[in-house]
N, C-alpha and C positions, 0 to 999 in steps of 0.2 A: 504493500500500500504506500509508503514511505517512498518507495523508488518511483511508484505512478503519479504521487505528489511533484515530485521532483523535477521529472518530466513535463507534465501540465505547466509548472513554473517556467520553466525554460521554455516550451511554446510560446507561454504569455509573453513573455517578456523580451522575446524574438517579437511578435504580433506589435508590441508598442513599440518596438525601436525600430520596425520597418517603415511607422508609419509616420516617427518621430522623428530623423535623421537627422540628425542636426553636424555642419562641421563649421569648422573657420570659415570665415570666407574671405575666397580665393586673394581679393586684394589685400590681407591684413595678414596673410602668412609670411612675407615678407615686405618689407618699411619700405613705402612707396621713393623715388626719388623726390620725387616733384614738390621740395621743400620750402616753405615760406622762410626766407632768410631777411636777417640776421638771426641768430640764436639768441633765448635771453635763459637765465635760471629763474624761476618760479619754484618755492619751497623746493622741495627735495627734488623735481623735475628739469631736464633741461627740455624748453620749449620753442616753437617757431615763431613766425611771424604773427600770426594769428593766433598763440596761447595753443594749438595742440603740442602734447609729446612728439620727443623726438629723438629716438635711442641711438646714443654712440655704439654699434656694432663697427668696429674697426681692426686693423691690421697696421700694424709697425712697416714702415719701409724704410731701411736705414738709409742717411745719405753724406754721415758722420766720420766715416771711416777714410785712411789715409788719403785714398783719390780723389774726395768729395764729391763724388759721383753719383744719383742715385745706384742702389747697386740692381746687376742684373739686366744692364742698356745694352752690352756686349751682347745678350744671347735674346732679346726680343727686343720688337719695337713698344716702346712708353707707350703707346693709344693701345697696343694689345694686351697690354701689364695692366694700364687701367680698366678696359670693358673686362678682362678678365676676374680683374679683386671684386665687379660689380655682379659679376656671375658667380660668382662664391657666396654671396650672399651679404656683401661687406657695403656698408653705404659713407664707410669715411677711411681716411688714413692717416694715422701719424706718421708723420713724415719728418724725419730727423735730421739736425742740421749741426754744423761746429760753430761756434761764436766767431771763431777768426775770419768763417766764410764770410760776412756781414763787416768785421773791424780791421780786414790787413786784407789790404787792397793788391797786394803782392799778390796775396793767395788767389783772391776772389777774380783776381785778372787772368789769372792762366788758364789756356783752352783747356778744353778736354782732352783732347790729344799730348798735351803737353805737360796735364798733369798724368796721363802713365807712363810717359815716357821719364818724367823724374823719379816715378818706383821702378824702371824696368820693366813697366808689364807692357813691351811691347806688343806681347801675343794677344794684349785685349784688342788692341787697336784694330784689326781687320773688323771683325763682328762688332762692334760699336758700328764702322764705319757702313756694311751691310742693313745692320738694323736699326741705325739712328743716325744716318748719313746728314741730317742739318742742323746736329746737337754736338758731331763732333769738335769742330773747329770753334764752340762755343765759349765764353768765359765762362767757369765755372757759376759763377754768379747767374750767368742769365742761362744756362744747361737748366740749373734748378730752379729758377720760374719755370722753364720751359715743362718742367714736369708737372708742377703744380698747374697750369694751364691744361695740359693731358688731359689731370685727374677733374678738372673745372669743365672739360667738356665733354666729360662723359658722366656728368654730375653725383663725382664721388667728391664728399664734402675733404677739406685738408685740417688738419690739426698742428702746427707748426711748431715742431719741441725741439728748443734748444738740450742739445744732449749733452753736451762736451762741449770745454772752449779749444783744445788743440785736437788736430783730425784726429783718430785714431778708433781703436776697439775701446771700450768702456763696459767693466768697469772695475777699481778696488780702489782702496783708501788710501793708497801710498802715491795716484796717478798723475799730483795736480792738480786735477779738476775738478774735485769733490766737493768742497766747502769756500765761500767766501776768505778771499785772502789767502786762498794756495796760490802757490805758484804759478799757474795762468789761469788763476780765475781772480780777474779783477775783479771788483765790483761797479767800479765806473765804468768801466770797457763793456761788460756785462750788459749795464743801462743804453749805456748808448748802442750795443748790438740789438737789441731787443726794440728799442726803440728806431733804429732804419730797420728791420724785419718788417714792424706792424706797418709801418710806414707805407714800405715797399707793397705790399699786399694788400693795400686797403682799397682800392676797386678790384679786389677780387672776391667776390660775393661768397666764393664756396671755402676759400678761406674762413673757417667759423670759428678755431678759437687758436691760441697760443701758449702752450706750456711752459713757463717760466724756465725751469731748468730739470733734467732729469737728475734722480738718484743723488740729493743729497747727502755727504757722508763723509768719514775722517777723522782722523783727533782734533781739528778745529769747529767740529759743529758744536752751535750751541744754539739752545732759543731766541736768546736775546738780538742776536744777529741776524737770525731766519725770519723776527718781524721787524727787523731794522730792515734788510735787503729787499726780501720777497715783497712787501709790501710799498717802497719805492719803485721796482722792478712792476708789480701791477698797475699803478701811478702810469706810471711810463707808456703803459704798451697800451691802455686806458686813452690815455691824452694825445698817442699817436693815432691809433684807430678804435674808436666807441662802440665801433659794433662788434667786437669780435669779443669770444666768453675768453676769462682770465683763468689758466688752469696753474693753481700752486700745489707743487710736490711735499713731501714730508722727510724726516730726519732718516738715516740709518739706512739708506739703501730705498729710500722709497716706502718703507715699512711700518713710519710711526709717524701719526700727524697726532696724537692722542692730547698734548700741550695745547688743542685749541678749545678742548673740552670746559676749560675756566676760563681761558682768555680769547675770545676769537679776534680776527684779524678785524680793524678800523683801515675802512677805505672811503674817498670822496666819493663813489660811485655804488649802485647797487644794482640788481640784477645781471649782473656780469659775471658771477666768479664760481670758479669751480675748482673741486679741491683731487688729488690724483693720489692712487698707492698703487702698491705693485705686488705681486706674491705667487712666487713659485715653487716644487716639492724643497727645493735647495734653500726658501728662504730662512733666514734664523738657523743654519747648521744642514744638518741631515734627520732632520725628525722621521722621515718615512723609513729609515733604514735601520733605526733604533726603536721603534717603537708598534704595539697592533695598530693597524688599520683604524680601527674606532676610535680607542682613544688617541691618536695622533688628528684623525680628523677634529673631534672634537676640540680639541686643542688650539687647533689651527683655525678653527671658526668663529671658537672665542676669544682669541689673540686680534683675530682681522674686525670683531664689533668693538675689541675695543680699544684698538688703535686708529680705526679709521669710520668703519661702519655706522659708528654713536652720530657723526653727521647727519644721518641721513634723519635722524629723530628728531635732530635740531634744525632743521630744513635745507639745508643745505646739499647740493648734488655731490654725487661721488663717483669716479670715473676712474677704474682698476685700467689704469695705463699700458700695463704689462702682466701678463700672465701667458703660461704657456708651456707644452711639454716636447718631449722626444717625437716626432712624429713617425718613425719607425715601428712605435706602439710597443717592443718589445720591454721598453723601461717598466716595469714593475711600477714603481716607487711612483713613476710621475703619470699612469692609468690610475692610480689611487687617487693620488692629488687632483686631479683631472676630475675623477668622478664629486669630491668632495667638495672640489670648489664650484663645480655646476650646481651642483644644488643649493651652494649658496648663492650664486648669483641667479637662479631662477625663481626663487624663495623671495629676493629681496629684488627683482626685475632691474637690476645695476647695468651701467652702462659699462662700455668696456672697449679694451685692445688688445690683440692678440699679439705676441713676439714669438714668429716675426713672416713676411710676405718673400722674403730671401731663400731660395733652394742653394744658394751659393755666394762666396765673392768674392771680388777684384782682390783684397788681399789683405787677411786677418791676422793680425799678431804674426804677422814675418814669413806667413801660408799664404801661398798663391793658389787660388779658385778652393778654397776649402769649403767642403761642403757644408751646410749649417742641418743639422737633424733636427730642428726647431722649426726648418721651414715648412709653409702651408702649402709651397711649390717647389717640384723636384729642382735636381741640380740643374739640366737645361731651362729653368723657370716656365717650363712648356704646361703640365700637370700639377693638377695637386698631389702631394706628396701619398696620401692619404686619404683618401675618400668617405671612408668610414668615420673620419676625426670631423669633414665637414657636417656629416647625420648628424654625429652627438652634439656639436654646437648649436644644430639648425632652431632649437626653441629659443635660447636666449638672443639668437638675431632679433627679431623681431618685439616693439613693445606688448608686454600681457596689459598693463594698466597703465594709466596717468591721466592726463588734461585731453582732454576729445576722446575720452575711454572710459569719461566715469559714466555717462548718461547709463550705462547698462549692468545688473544688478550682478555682484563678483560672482564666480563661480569655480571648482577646481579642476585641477588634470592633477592623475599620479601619475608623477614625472619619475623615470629610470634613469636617474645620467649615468650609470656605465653604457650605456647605448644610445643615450639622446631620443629616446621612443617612451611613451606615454601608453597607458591602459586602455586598450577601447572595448567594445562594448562585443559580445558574442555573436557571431554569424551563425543561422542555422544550424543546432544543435553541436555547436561547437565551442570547444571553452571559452573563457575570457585570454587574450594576448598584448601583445605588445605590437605596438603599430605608429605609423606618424602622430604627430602631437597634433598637426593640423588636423587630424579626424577624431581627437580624442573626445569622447561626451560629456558632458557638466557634469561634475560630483558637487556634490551639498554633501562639504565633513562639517557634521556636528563636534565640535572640541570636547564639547559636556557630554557627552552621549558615546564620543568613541565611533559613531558609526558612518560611514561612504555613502550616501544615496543616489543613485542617479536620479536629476534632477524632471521633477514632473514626473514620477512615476513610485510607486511601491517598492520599487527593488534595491537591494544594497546589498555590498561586497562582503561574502562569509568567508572563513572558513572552512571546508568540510573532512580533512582528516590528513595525514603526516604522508608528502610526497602526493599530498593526491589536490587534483584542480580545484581550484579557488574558483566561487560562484557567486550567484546573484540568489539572493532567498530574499522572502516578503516578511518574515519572522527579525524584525531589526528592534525592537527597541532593547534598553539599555540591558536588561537584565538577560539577555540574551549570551551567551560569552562569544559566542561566534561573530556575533556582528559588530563587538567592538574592535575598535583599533586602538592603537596605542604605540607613540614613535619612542623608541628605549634607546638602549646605549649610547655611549657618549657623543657619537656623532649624531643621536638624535635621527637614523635615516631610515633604522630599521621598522617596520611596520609590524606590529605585534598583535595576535588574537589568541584567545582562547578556544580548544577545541571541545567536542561533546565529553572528552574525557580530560580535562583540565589539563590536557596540556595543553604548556606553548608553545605556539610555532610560527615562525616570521613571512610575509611575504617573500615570493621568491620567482626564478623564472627557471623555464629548464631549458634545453636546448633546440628547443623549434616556439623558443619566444612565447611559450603558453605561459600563463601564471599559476602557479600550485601553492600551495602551503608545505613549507618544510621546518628542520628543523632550526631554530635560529644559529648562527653562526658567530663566532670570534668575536662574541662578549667582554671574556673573561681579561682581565688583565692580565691573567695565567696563560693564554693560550699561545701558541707560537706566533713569532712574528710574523711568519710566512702565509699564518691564514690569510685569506684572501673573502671581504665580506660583503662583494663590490657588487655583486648578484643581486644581494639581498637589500640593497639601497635603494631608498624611494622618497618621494619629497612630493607632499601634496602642495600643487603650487596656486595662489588664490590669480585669475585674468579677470579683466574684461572685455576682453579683446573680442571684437564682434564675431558673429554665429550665426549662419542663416539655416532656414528650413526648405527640406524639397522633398 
């Protein structure tokens, strides 16, 4: 009788979601171009012209390094590096610059050709000249509008971060460039760099904002300094161009803005500023390599609210400037990271930039054409590196909520970041799976209740026994064990119910993507570090991100 219930249910509820079908729609699965510019910050949002949201989904493209070259001109042409970052799914690029390119006119003078010729890389020179035949004989200076122009007309917004004041790779503490008053970081060179940047770009519409300086760090940082400088440095790039968002970095590698929590920064101007961190598996040591999965995640989630994250509480936007892992996928340690920090930025709909858009470059720490395994495109810059790295990113492209998102009442998806696929709803007598996040169906989590419903209908997520598929029963209120949930472990990711026989068992998926109930995994503080708990990760994430019916 029990099994003929069961079945009855699962018709049913096939019958209403045939009839319900609700997905994204199609224009809001990813952020349209066609942006009202300037950008302004609005509370915790960065907004357009008109007050709607408008998500930083971006990529790093260095242009910092000895040659000052964008890198990667040698092996495509720039309109094809752009339409391509815009097929990935990217709508902006930091794009990276050395202070001297803007302050030493020596530098900023030499062609492109003539600056590989003073590293020797004479064997760039052919393929630059094949695939960017009226960039070569360029000054470096005007090469790098030339790119920024590219990306302005294939309307990928530009982000312009001062990285470094001498060309070079970046980064450690000992390099110069790290803290006001090294070695070649001036601070008036600095101002005045900053200030011909803005300058220079200010009829460039898609130019939208300006990074004051990456990766502050060193035995000279100190606060006192950081809102002596940064905050002159904002002034500056303010008074040179008003439209563009003011992006300030934090102490320690990008790590710690946590000093603004008592004191925030005093500026002439408002709706302009934006505040940047950074965090990779490597950040703060090797935590991934020392420590379980859970609690290392956890750790690391509650490190980044609150050195940087408490922002967003105090209204202020926040824009994870760099993050990003081995793209080979074989790194253990940074699949971890990867998964732990997507569900924090889908959790919290953060804005962002990936490091880095490089499959290669001109010439790294003393390496000619060294590969970068960090990059989103292979070494010929032809491919993405990784295809399956773009899936997992594909939900936080796009905004879930903000300003032109609230007219519609929230709703959830349960999000997988080890896969970047989301819960959907059962096909004809088939279990529940994982599938695009653009088709995923509204859940209503009750917090107090514990339980999943899908939304407009009877049905919510049980359930039903160890290893065996996870369903949809009409039997939800609280006293139920089965239908509640409950997010445990120190990462908070795992999803936890009770079965008919009191055990526990966590959300989980098996190997054709169905969902089951197993047993929970690498809890303990006791367990080996090697467990691996990345399966059983889930993150109910609240949108409002529009949804039509058909």
């Amino acid at each position: 009788m029990e099994k003929i219930l069961r079945v009855l249910l699962l018709v049913l509820s096939i019958c209403w979601a045939n009839g319900h079908h609700h997905v994204l729609a199609a224009s809001s699965v990813r952020q349209a171009t066609g942006v009202s510019l300037p950008l302004s910050a609005s509370g915790r949002w960065i907004v357009d012209g008109e007050g709607r949201r408008v998500k930083l989904s971006c990529v790093n493209w260095a242009s910092h390094l000895d040659v000052v070259v964008a890198e990667g001109l040698s092996k495509q042409p720039v309109d094809v590096l752009s339409k391509k970052i815009l097929s990935m799914g990217f709508n902006c690029v930091r794009l990276t610059w050395p202070l001297f390119l803007a302050t030493n006119n020596s530098l900023s003078g030499l062609t492109v050709r003539q600056s590989f010729q003073r590293h020797g890389l004479i064997e760039s020179i052919p393929g630059f000249q094949v695939h960017n035949p009226s960039l070569v004989d360029l000054p470096l200076i005007t090469a790098f509008q030339a790119v920024v122009s590219s990306l302005a007309a294939n309307n990928v917004m530009v982000i312009l971060d001062n990285h470094i004041s001498k060309p070079g790779w970046c980064c450690s503490n000992t390099d110069g460039n790290g803290f006001f008053g090294d070695h070649y970081f001036n601070p008036d060179l600095w101002i005045k760099g900053l200030s011909k940047m803005a300058n220079m770009f200010k009829a460039t519409p898609n130019v939208v904002a300006m990074s004051l300086r990456n990766e502050l760090r060193g035995p000279r940082q100190n606060i006192t300094d950081w809102y002596r400088y940064m905050q002159q440095g904002a002034e500056a790039v303010h008074k040179a161009n008003p439209n563009v968002l003011v992006i300030l970095s934090g102490l320690q590698f990008d790590t710690d803005l946590s000093f603004l929590e008592q004191r925030p920064v005093k500026l002439t101007f408002t709706g302009k500023t934006v505040f940047e961190a950074h965090r990779y598996s490597f950040s703060e040591g090797q935590p991934w390599k020392n420590g379980t999965a859970n609690q290392v995640c956890g750790r690391v989630i509650n490190a980044m609210m609150n050195t940087s994250g408490f922002l967003l509480s105090q209204g202020s936007p926040l824009f994870f400037s760099e993050f990003g892992i081995d793209q080979s996928g074989t790194n253990i340690y940074d699949n971890r990271f990867l998964a732990c920090f997507l569900g924090f930025a889908a959790e919290l709909d953060l804005d962002w930039a990936l490091w880095t858009l490089a499959g290669s470059y001109y010439l790294r720490e003393g390496i000619v054409g060294l590969s970068e395994s960090y990059g989103v495109l292979d070494y010929d810059w032809s491919q993405p590196r990784n295809s399956s790295f773009l899936d997992q990113i594909s939900l936080i492209q796009s905004p879930l909520r903000g300003p032109g998102l609230e007219e519609r009442s929230p709703y959830n998806m349960i999000f997988h970041p080890a896969t970047g696929l989301c819960i959907l709803r059962p096909v004809l007598f088939q279990p529940l799976r994982l599938g695009p996040c653009s088709e995923s169906e509204a859940w209503n989590h009750d917090a107090e209740a514990g339980t999943l419903t899908i939304r407009g209908s009877f049905f919510c997520l049980q359930g039903a026994g160890t290893d065996e598929f996870a369903r949809l029963g009409i039997f939800c209120w609280k006293n139920n064990p089965s239908s509640r949930w409950a997010a445990i472990s120190e990462s908070k990711m795992h999803l936890m119910t009770r079965l008919d026989d009191e055990t526990m068992a966590c959300l989980d998926v098996n190997s054709e993507n169905q969902i089951i109930t197993s047993a929970c995994r690498c809890l303990s503080h006791d367990d080996d570090i090697t467990c691996d708990p990345t399966n059983q990760w889930f993150k109910i994430v609240t949108s409002t991100r529009p949804r039509v019916v058909f």
